[in-house]
Backbone bond lengths (Angstrom), bond angles and torsions (degrees), N, CA, C in turn:
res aa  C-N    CA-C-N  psi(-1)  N-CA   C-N-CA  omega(-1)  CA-C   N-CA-C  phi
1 X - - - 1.443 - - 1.497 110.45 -
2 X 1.078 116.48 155.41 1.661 123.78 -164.41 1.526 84.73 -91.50
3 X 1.260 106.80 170.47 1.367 132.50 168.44 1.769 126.63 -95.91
4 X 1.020 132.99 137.42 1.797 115.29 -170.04 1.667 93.68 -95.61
5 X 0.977 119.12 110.67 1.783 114.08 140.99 1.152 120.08 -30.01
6 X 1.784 94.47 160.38 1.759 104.74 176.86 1.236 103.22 -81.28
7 X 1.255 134.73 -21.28 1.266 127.82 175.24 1.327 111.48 -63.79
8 X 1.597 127.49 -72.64 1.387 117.44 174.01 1.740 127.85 -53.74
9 X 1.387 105.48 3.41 1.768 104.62 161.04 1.350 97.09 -80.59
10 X 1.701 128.52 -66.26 0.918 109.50 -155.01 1.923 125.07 -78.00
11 X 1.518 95.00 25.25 1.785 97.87 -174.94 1.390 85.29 -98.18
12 X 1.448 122.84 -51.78 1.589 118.01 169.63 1.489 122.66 -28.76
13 X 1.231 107.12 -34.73 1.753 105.38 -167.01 1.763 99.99 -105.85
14 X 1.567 118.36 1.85 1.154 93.54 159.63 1.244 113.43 -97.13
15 X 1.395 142.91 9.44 1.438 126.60 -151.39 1.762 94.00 -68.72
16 X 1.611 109.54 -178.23 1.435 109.91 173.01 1.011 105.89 -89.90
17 X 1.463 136.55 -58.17 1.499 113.18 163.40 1.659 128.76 6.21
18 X 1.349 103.78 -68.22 1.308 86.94 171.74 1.611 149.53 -73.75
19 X 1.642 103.44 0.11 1.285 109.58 166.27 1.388 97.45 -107.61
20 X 1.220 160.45 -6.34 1.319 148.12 143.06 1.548 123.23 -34.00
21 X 1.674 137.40 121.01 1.426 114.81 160.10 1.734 104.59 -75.09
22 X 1.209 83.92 -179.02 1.373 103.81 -159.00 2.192 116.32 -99.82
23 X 1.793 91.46 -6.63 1.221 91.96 152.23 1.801 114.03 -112.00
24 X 1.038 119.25 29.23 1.717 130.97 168.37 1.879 102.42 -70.15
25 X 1.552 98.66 -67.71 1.613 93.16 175.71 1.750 127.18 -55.75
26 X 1.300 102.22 -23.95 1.370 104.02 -177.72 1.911 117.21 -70.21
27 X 1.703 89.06 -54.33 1.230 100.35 164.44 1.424 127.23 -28.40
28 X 1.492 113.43 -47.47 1.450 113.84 -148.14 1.653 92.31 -102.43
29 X 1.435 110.68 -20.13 1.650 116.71 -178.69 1.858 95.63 -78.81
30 X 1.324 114.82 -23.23 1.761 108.87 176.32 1.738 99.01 -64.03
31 X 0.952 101.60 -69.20 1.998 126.30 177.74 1.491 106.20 -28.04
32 X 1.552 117.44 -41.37 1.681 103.66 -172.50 1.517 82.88 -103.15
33 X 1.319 145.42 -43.02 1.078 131.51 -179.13 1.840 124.55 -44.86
34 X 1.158 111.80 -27.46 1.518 141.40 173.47 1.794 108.84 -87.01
35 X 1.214 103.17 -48.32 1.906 102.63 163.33 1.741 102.25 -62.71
36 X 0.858 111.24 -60.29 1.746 108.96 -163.16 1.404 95.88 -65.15
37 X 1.214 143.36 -64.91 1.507 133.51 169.72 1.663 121.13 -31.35
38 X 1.630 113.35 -49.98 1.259 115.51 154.58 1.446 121.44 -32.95
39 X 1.341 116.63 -78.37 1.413 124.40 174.91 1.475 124.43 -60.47
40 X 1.281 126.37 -13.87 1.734 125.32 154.41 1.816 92.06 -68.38
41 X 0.912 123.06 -71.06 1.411 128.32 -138.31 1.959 92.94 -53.78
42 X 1.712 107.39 -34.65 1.507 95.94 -172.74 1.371 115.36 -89.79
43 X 1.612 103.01 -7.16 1.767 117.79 168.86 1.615 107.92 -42.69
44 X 1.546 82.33 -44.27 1.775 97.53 -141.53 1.508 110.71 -84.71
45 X 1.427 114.45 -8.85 1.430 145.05 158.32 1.404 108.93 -69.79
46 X 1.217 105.26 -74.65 1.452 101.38 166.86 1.542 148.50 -38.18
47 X 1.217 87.75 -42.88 2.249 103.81 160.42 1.548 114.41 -65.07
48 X 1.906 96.08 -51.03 1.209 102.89 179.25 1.795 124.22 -43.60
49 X 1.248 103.38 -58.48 1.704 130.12 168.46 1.314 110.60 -56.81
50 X 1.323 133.73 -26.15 1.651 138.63 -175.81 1.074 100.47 -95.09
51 X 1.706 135.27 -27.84 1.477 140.48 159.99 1.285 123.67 -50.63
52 X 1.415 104.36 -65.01 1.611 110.55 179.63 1.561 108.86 -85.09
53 X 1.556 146.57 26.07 1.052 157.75 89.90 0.990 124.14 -6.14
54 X 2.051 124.15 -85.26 1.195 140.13 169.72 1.596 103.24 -53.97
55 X 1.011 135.62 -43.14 1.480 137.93 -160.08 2.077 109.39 -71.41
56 X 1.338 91.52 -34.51 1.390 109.86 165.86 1.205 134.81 -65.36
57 X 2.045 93.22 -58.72 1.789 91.30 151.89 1.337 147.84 -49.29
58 X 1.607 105.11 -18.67 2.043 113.21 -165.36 1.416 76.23 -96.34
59 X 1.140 144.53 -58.34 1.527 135.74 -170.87 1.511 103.76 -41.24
60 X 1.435 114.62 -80.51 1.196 125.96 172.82 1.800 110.42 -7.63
61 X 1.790 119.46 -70.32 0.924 142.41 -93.05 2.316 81.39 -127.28
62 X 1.538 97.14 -35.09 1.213 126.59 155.43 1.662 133.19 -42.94
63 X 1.941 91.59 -66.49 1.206 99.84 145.28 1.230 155.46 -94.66
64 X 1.673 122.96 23.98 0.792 127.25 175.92 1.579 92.32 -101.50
65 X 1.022 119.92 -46.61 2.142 115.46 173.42 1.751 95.37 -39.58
66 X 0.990 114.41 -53.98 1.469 112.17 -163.45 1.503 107.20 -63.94
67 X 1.447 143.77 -32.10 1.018 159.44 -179.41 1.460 102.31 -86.51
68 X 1.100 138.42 -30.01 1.513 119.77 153.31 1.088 111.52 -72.85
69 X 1.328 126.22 -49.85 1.614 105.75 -171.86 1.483 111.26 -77.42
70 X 1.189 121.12 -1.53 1.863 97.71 158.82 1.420 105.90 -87.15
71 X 1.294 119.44 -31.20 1.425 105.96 177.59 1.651 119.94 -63.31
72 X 1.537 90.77 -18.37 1.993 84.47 167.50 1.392 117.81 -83.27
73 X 1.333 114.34 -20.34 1.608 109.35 176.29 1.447 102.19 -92.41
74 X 0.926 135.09 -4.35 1.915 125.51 -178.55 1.504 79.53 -78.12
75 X 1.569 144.47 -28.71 1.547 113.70 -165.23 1.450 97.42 -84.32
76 X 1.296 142.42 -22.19 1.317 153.36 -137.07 1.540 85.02 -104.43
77 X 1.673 126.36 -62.24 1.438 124.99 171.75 1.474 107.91 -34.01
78 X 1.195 109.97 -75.46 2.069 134.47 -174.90 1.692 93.82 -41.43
79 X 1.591 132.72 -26.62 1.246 125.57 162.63 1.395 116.31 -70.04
80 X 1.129 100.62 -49.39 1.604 97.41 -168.76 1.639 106.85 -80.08
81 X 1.485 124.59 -20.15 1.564 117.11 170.68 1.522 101.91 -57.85
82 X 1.286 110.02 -60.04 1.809 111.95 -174.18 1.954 108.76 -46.72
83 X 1.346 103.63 -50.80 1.382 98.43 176.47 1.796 128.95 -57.56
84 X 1.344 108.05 -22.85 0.922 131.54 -168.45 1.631 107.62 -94.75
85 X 1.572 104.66 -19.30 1.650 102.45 173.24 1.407 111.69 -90.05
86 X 1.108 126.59 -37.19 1.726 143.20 151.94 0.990 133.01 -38.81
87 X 1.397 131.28 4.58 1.693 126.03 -142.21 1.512 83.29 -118.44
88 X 1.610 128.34 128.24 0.660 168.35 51.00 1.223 168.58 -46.17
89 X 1.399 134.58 146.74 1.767 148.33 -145.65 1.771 94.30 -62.58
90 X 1.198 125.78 -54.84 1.524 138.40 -175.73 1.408 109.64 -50.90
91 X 1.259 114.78 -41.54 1.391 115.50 -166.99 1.411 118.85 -119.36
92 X 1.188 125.83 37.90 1.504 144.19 -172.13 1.414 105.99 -43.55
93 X 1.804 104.64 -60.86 1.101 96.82 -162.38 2.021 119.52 -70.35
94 X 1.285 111.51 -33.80 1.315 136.58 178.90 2.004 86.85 -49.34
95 X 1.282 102.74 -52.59 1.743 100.29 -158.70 1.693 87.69 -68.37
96 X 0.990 123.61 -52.79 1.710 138.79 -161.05 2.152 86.88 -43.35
97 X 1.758 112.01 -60.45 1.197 123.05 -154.93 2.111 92.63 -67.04
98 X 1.272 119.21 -48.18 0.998 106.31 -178.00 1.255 122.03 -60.77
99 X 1.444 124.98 -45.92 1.707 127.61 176.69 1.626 103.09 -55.71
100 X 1.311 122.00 -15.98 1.869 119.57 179.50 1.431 88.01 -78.23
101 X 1.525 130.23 -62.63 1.430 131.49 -169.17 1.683 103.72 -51.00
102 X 1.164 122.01 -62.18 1.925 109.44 -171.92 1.247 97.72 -78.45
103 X 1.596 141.92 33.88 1.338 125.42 172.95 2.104 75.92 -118.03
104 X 0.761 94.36 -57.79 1.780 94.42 -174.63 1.387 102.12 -48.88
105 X 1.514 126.95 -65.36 1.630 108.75 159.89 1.036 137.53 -30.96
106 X 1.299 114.20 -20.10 1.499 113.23 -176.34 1.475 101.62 -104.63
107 X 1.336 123.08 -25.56 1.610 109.78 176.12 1.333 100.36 -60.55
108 X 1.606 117.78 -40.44 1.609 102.28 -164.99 1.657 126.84 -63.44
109 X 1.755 89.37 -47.12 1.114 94.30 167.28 2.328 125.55 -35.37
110 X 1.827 87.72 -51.44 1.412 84.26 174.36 1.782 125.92 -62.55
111 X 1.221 117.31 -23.15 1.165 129.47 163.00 1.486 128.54 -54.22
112 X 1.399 94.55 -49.11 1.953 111.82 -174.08 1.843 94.64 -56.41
113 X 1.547 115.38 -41.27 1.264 119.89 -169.39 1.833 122.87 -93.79
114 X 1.247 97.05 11.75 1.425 115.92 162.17 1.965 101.34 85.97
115 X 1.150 113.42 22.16 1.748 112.85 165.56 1.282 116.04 -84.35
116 X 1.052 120.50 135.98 1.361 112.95 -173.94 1.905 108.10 -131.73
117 X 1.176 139.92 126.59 1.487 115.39 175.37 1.319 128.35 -50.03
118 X 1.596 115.27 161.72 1.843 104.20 167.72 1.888 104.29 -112.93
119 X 0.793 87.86 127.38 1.438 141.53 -172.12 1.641 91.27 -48.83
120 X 1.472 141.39 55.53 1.054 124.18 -155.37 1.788 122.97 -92.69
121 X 1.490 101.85 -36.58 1.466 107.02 -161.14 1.529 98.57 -76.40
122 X 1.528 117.72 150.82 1.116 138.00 -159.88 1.521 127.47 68.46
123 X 1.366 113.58 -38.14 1.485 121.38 158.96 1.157 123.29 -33.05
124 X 1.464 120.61 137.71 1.414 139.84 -177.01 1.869 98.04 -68.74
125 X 1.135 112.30 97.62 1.629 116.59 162.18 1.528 109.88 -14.26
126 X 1.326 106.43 112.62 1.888 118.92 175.17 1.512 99.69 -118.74
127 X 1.468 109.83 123.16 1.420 104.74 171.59 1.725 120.14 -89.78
128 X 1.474 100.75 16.92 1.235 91.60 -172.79 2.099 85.70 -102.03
129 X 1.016 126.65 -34.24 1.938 127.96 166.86 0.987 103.52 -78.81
130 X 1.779 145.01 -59.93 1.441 134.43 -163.99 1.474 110.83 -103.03
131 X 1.494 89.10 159.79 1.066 116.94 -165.80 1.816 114.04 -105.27
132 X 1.329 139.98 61.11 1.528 122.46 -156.33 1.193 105.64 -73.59
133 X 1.802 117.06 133.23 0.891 116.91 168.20 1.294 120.07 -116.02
134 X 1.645 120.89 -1.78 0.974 152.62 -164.68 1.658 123.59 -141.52
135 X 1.315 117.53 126.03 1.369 106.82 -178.93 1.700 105.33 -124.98
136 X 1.240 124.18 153.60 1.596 109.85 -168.04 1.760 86.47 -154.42
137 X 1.618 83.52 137.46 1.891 102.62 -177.28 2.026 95.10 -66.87
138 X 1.338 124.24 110.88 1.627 93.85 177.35 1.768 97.62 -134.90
139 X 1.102 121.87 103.97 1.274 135.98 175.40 1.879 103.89 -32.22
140 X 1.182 110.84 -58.22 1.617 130.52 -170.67 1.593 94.92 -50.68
141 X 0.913 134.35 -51.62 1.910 143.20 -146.63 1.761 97.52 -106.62
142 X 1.458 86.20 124.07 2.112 76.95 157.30 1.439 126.36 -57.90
143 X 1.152 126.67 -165.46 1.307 126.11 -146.56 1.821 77.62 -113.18
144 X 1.332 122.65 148.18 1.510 127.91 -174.12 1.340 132.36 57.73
145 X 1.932 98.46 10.02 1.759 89.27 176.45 1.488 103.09 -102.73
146 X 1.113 105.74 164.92 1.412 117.96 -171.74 1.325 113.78 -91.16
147 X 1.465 129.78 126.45 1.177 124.46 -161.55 2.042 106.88 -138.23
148 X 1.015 96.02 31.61 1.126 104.31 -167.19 1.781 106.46 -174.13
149 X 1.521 112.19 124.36 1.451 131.26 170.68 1.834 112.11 -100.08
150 X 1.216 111.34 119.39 1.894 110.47 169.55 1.157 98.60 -109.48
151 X 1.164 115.83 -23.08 2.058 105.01 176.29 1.541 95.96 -177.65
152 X 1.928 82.11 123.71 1.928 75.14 168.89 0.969 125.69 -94.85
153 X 1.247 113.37 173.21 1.399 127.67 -175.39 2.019 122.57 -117.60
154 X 1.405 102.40 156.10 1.490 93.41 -150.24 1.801 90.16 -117.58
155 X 1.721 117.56 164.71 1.552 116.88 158.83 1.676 86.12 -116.13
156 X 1.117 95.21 156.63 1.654 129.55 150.31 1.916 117.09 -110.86
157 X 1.539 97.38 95.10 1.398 92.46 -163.11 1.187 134.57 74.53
158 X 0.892 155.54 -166.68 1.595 150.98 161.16 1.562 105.65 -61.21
159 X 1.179 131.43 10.23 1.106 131.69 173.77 2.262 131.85 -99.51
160 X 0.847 111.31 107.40 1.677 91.96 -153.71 1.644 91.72 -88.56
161 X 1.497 95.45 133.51 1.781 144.27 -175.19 1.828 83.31 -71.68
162 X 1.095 112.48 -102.04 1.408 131.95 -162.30 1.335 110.06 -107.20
163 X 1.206 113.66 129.96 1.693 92.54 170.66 1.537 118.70 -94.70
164 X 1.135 118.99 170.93 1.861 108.78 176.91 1.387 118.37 -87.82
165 X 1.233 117.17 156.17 1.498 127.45 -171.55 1.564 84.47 -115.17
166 X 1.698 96.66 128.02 1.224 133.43 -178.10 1.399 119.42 -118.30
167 X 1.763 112.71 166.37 1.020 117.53 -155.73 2.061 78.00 -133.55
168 X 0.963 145.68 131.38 1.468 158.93 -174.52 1.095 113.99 -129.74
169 X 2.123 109.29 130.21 1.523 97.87 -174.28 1.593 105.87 -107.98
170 X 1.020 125.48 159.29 1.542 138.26 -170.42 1.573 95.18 -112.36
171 X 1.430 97.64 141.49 1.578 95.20 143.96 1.266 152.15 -113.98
């Protein structure tokens, strides 16, 4: 075994350790342990509060889309009340031309808001757009095209609104 020098005793007896007590480190490890808990706790306030913020806005933001588009159909209603106060035997055709005008307003309207129709007759029956409610033996039609509309159906975006009720031919 080697021997220790006086030199390496006395590097031993300076370390800081030895003028440190021994509840000094603890202390100061309570202190950042108590800072860092501080600062989660106001993190966690903070996300919390930046959550129900954003969560407010898409609501908000939700109903204000929804509040335009009734305000676009109250003008489309206010058409059809006026048409509906007018309707008379004498003037068929005048009444006939206005109900084409608030039906064309109203496609646009559905357009401006991204609806678009589905496109049904002749189409190969999709059960993920149609709807069969009807199936018919028809020699003329291939077997699964649709040859018949009872109510169409619309997408909003790549997304389908309603689907259409169809009429499907068998063979």
């Amino acid at each position: 075994m080697a021997d220790k020098s006086p030199t390496d005793a006395a590097d031993a007896s300076e370390t800081p350790e030895a003028d440190v007590s021994p509840e000094a480190p603890v202390s100061d490890l309570q202190r950042e342990r108590d800072d860092y808990h501080d600062r989660w706790l106001r993190k966690s306030a903070e996300f919390e509060n930046y959550r129900k913020r954003v969560d407010r806005q898409r609501r908000e933001q939700a109903d204000e889309k929804v509040i335009d588009l009734l305000q676009d159909l109250l003008l489309v209603v206010d058409d059809f009340d006026l048409a509906l106060t007018v309707m008379s035997d004498e003037n068929a055709a005048a009444y006939r031309k206005g109900i084409e005008l608030i039906h064309a307003k109203l496609q646009d309207l559905l357009r401006k808001h991204d609806v678009r129709p589905i496109d049904a007759l002749g189409a190969d029956f999709d059960p993920n757009i149609h709807q069969a409610v009807i199936q018919e033996a028809s020699p003329d039609h291939r077997e699964g095209e649709v040859i018949g509309e009872l109510r169409r159906g619309y997408m909003i975006g790549e997304r389908l609104l309603r689907p259409a009720m169809v009429k499907v031919a068998t063979s």
